[in-house]
PDB file with SEQRES, HELIX, SHEET and CRYST1 records, atoms N, CA, C and O in Angstrom:
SEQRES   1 A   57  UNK UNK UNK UNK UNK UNK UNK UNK UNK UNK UNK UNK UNK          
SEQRES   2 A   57  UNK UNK UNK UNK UNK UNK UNK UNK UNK UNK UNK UNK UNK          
SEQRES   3 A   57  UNK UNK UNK UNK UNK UNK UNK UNK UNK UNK UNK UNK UNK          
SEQRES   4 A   57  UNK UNK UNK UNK UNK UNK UNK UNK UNK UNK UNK UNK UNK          
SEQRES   5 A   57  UNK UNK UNK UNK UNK                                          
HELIX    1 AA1 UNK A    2  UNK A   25  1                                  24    
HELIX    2 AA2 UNK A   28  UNK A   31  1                                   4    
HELIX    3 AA3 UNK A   33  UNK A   48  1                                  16    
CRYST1    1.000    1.000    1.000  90.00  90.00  90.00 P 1           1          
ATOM      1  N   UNK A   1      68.748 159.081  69.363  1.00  0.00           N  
ATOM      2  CA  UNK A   1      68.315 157.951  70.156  1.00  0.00           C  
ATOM      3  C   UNK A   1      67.226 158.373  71.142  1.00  0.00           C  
ATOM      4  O   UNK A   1      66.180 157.738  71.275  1.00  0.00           O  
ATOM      5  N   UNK A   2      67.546 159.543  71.864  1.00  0.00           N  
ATOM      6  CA  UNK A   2      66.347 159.902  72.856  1.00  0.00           C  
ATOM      7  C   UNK A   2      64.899 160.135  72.264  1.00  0.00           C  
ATOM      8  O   UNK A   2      63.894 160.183  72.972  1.00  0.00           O  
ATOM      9  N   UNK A   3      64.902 160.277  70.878  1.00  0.00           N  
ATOM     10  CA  UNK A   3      63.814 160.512  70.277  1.00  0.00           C  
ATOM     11  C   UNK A   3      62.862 159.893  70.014  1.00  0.00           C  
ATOM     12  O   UNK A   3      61.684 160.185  69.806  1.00  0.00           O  
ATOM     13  N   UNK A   4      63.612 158.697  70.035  1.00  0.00           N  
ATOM     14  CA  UNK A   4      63.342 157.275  69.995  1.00  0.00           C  
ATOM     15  C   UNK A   4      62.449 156.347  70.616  1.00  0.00           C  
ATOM     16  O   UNK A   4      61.510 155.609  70.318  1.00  0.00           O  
ATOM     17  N   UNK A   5      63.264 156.758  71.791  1.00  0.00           N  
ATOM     18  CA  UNK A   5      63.180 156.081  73.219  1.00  0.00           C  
ATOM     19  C   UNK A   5      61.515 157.263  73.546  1.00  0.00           C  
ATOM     20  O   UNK A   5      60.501 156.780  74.049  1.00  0.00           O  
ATOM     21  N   UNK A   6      61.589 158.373  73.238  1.00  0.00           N  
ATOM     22  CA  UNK A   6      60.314 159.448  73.431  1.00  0.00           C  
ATOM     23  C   UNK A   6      59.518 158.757  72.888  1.00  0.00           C  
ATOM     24  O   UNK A   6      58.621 158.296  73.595  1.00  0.00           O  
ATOM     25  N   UNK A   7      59.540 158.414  71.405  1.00  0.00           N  
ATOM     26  CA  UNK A   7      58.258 158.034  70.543  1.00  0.00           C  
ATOM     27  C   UNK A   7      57.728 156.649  71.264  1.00  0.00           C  
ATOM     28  O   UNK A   7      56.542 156.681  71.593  1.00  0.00           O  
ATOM     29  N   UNK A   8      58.392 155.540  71.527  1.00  0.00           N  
ATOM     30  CA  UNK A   8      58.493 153.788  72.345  1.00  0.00           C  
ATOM     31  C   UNK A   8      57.655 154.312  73.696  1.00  0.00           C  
ATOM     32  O   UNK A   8      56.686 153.638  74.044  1.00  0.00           O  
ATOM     33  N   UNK A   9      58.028 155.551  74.489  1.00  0.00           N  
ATOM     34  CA  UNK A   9      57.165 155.563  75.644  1.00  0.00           C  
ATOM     35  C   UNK A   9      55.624 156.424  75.191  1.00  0.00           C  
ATOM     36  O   UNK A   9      54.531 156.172  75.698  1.00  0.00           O  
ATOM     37  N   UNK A  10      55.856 157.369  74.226  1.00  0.00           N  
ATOM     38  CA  UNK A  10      54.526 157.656  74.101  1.00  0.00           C  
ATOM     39  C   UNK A  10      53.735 156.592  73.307  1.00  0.00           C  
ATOM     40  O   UNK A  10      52.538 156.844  73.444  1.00  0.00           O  
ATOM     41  N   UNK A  11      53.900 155.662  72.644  1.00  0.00           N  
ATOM     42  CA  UNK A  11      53.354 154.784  72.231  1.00  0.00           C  
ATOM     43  C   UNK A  11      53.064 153.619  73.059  1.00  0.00           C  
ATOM     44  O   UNK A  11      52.276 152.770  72.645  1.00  0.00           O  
ATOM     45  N   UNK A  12      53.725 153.487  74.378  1.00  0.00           N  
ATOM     46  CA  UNK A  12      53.191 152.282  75.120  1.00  0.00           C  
ATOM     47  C   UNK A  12      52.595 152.832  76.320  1.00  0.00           C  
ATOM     48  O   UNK A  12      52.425 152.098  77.294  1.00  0.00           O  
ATOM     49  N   UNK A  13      52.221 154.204  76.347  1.00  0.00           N  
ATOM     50  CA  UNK A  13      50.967 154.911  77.041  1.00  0.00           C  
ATOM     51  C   UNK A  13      49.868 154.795  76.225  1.00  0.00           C  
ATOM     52  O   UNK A  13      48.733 154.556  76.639  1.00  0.00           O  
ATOM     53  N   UNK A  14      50.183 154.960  75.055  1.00  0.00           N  
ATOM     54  CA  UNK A  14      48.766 155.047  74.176  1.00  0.00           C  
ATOM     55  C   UNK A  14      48.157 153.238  73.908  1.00  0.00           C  
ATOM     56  O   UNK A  14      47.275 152.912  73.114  1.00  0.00           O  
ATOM     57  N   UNK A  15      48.611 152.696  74.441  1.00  0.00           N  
ATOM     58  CA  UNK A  15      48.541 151.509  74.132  1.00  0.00           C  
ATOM     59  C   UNK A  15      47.737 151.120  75.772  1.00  0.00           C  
ATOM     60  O   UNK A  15      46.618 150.725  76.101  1.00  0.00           O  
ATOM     61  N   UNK A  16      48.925 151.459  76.459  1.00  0.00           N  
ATOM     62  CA  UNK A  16      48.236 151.266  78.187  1.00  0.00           C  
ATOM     63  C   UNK A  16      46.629 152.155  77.962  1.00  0.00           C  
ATOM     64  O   UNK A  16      45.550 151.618  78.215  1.00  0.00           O  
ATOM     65  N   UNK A  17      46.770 153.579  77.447  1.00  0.00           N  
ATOM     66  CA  UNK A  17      45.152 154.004  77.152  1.00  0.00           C  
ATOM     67  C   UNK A  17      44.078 152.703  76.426  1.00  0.00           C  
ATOM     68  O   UNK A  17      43.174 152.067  76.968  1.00  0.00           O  
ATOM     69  N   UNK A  18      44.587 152.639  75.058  1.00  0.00           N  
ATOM     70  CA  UNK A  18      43.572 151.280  74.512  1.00  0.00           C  
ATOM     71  C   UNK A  18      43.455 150.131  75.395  1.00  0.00           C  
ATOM     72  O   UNK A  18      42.282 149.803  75.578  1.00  0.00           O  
ATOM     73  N   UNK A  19      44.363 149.386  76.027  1.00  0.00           N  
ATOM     74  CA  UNK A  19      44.154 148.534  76.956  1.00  0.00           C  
ATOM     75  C   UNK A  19      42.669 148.701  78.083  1.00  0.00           C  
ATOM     76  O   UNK A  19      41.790 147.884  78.357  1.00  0.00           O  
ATOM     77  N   UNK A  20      42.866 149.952  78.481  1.00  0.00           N  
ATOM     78  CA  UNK A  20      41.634 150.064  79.198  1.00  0.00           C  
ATOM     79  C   UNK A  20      40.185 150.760  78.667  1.00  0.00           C  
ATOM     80  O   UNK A  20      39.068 150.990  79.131  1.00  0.00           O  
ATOM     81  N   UNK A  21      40.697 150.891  77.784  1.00  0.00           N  
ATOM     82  CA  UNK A  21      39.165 150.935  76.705  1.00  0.00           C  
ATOM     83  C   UNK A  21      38.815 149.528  76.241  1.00  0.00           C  
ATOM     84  O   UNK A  21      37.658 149.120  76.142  1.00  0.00           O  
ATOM     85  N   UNK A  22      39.615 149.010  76.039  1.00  0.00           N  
ATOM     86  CA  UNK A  22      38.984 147.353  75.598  1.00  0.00           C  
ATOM     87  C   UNK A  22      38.776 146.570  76.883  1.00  0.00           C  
ATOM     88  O   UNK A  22      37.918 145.688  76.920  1.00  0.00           O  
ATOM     89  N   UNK A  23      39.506 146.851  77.909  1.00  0.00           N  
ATOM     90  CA  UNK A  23      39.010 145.957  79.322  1.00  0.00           C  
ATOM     91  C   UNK A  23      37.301 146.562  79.602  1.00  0.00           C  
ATOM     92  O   UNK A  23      36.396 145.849  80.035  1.00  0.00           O  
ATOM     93  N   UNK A  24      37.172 147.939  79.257  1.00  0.00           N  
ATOM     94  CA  UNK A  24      35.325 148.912  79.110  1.00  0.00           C  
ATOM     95  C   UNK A  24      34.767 147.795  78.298  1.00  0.00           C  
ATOM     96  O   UNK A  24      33.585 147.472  78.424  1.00  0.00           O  
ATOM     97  N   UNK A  25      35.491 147.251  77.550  1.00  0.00           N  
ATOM     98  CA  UNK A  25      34.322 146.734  75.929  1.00  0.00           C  
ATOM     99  C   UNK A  25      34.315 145.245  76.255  1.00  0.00           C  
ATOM    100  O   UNK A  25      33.255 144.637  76.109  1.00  0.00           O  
ATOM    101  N   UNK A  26      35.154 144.749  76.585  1.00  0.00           N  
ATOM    102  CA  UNK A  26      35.142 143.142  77.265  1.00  0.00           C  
ATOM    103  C   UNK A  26      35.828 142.106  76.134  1.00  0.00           C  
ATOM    104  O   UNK A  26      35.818 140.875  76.171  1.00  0.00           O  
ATOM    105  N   UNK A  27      36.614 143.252  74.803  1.00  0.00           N  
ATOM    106  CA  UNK A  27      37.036 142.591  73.878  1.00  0.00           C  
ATOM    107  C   UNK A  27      38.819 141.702  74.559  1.00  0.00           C  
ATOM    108  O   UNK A  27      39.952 142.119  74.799  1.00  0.00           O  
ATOM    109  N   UNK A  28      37.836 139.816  74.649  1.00  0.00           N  
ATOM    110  CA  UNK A  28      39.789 139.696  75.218  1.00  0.00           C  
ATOM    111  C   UNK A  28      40.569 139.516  74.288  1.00  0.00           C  
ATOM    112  O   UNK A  28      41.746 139.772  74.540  1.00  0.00           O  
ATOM    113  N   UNK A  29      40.273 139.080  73.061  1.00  0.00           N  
ATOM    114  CA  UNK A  29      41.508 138.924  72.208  1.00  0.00           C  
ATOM    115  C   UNK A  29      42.310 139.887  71.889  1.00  0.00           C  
ATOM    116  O   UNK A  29      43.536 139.796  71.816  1.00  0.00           O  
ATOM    117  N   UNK A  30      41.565 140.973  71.661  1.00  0.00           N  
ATOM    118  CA  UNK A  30      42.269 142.163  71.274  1.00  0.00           C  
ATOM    119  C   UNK A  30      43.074 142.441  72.667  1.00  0.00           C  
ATOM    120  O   UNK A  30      44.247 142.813  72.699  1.00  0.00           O  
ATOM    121  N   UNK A  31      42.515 142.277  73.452  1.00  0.00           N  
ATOM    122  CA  UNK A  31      43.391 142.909  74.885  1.00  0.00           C  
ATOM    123  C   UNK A  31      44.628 141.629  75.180  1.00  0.00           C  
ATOM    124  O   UNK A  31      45.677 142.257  75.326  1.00  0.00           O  
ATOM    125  N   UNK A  32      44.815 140.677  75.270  1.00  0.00           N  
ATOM    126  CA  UNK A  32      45.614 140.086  75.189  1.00  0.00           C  
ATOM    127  C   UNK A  32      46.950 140.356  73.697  1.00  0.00           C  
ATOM    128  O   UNK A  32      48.091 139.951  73.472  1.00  0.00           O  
ATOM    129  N   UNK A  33      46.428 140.825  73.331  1.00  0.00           N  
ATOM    130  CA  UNK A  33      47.486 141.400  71.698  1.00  0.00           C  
ATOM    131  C   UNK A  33      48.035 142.489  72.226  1.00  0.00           C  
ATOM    132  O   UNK A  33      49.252 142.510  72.416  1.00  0.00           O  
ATOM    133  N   UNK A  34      47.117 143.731  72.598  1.00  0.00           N  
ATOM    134  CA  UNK A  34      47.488 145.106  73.151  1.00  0.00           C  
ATOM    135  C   UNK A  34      48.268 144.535  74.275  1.00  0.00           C  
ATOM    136  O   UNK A  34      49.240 144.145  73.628  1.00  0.00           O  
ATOM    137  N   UNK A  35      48.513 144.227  75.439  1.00  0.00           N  
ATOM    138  CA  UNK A  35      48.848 143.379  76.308  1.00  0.00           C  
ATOM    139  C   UNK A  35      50.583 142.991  76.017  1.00  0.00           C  
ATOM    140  O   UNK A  35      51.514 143.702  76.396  1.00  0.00           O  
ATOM    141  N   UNK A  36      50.690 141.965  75.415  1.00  0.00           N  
ATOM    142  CA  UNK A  36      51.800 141.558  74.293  1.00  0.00           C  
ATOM    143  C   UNK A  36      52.415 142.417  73.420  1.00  0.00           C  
ATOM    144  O   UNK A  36      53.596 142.220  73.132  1.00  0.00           O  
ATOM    145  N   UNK A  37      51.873 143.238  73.002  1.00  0.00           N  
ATOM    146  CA  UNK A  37      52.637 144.591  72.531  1.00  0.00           C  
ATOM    147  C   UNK A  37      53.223 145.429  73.256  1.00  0.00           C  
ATOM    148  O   UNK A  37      54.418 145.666  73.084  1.00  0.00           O  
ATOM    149  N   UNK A  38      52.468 146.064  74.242  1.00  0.00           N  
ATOM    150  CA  UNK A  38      53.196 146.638  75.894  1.00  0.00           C  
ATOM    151  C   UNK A  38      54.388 146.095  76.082  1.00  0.00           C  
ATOM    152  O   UNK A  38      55.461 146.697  76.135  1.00  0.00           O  
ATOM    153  N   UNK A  39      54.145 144.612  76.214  1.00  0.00           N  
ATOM    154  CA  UNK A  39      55.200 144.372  76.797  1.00  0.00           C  
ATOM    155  C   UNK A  39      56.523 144.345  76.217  1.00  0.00           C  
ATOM    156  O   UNK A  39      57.568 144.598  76.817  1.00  0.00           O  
ATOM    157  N   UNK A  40      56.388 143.997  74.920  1.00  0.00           N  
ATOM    158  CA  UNK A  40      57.667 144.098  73.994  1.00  0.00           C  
ATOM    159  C   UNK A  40      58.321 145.670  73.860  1.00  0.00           C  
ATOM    160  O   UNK A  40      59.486 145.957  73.582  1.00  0.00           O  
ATOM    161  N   UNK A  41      57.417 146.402  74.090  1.00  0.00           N  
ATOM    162  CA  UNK A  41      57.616 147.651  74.339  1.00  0.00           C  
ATOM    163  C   UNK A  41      58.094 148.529  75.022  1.00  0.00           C  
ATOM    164  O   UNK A  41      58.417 149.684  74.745  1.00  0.00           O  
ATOM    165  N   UNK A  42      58.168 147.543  76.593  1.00  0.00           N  
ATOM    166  CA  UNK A  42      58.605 147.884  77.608  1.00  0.00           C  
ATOM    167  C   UNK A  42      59.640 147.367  77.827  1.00  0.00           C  
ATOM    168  O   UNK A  42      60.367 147.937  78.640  1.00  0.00           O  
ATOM    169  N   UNK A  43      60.118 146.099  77.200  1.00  0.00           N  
ATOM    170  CA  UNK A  43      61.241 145.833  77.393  1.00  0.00           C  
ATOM    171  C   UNK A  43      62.308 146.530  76.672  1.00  0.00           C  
ATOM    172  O   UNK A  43      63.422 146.885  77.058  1.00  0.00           O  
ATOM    173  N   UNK A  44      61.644 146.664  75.390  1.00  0.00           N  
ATOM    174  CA  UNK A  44      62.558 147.558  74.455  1.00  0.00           C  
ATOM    175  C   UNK A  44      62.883 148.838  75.464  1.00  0.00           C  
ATOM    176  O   UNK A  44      63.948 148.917  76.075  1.00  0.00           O  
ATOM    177  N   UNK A  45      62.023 149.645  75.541  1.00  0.00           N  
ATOM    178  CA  UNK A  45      62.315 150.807  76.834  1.00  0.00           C  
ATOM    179  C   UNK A  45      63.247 150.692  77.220  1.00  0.00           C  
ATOM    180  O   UNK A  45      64.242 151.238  76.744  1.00  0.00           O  
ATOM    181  N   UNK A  46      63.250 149.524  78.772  1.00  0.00           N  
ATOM    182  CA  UNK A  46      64.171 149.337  79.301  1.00  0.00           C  
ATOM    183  C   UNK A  46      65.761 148.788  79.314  1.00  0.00           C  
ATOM    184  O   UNK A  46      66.716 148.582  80.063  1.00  0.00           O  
ATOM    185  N   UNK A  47      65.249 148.698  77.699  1.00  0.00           N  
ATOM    186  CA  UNK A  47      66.830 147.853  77.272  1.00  0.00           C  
ATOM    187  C   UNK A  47      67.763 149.338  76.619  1.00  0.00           C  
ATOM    188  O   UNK A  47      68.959 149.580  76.458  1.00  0.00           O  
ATOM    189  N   UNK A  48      66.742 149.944  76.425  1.00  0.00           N  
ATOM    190  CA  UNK A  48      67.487 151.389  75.801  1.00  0.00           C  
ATOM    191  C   UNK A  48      67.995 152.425  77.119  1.00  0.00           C  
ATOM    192  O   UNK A  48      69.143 152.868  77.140  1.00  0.00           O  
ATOM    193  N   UNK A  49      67.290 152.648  77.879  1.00  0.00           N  
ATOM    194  CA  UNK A  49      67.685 153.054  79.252  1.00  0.00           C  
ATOM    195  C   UNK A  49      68.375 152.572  79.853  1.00  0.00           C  
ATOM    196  O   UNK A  49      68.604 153.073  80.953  1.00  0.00           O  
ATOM    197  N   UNK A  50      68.929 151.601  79.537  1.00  0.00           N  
ATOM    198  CA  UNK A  50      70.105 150.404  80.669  1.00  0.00           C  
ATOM    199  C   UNK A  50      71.297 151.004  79.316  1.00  0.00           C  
ATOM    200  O   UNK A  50      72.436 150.752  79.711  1.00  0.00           O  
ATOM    201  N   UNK A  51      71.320 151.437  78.426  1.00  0.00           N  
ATOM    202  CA  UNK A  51      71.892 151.589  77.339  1.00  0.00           C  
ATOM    203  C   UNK A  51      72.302 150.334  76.530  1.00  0.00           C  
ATOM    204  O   UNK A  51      73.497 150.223  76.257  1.00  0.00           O  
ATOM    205  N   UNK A  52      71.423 149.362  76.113  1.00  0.00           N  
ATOM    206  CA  UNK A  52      71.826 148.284  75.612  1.00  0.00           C  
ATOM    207  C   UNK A  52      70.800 148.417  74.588  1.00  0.00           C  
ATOM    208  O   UNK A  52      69.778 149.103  74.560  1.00  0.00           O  
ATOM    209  N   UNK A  53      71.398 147.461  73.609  1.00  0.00           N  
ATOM    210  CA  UNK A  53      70.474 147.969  71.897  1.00  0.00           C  
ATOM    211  C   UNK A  53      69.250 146.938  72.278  1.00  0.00           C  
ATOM    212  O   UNK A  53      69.263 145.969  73.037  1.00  0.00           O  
ATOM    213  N   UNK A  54      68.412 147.372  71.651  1.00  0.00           N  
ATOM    214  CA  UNK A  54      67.012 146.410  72.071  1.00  0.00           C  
ATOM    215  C   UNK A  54      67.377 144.954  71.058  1.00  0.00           C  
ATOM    216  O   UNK A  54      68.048 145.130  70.041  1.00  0.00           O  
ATOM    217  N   UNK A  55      67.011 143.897  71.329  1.00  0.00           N  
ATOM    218  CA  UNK A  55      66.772 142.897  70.898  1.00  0.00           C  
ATOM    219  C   UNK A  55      66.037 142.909  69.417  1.00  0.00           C  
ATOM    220  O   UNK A  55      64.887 143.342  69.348  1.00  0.00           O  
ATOM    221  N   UNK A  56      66.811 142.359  68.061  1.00  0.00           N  
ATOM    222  CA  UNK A  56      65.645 142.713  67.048  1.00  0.00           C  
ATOM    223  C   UNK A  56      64.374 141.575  67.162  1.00  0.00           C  
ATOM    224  O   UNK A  56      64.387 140.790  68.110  1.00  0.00           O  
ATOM    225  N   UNK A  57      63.671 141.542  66.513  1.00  0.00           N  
ATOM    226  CA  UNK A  57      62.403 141.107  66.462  1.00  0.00           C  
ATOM    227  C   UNK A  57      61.739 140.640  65.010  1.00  0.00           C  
ATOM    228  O   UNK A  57      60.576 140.240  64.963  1.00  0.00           O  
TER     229      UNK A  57                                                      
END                                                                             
């Protein structure tokens, strides 16, 4: 499970990285998607750290 939860946070850094490469480029659609992905991401996070199974999707 922690491995898990490792791969979900390095992936919603790398995502927080693209986010601000596309806020550089002025692309909003894409940043509103990247955006919306974070966030599902983060909740998942935090639903695994509270120890509760993430919500499927």
């Amino acid at each position: 499970m922690k491995s898990y939860l490792e791969r979900l946070t390095h992936r919603h850094r790398r995502i927080n990285r693209l986010i601000d490469t596309t806020k550089a480029a002025g692309i909003q659609e894409d940043l509103k998607l990247l955006k919306r992905v974070r966030l599902r991401l983060r909740d998942e996070i935090t639903e695994l750290q509270n120890g509760r199974r993430p919500a499927m999707r």
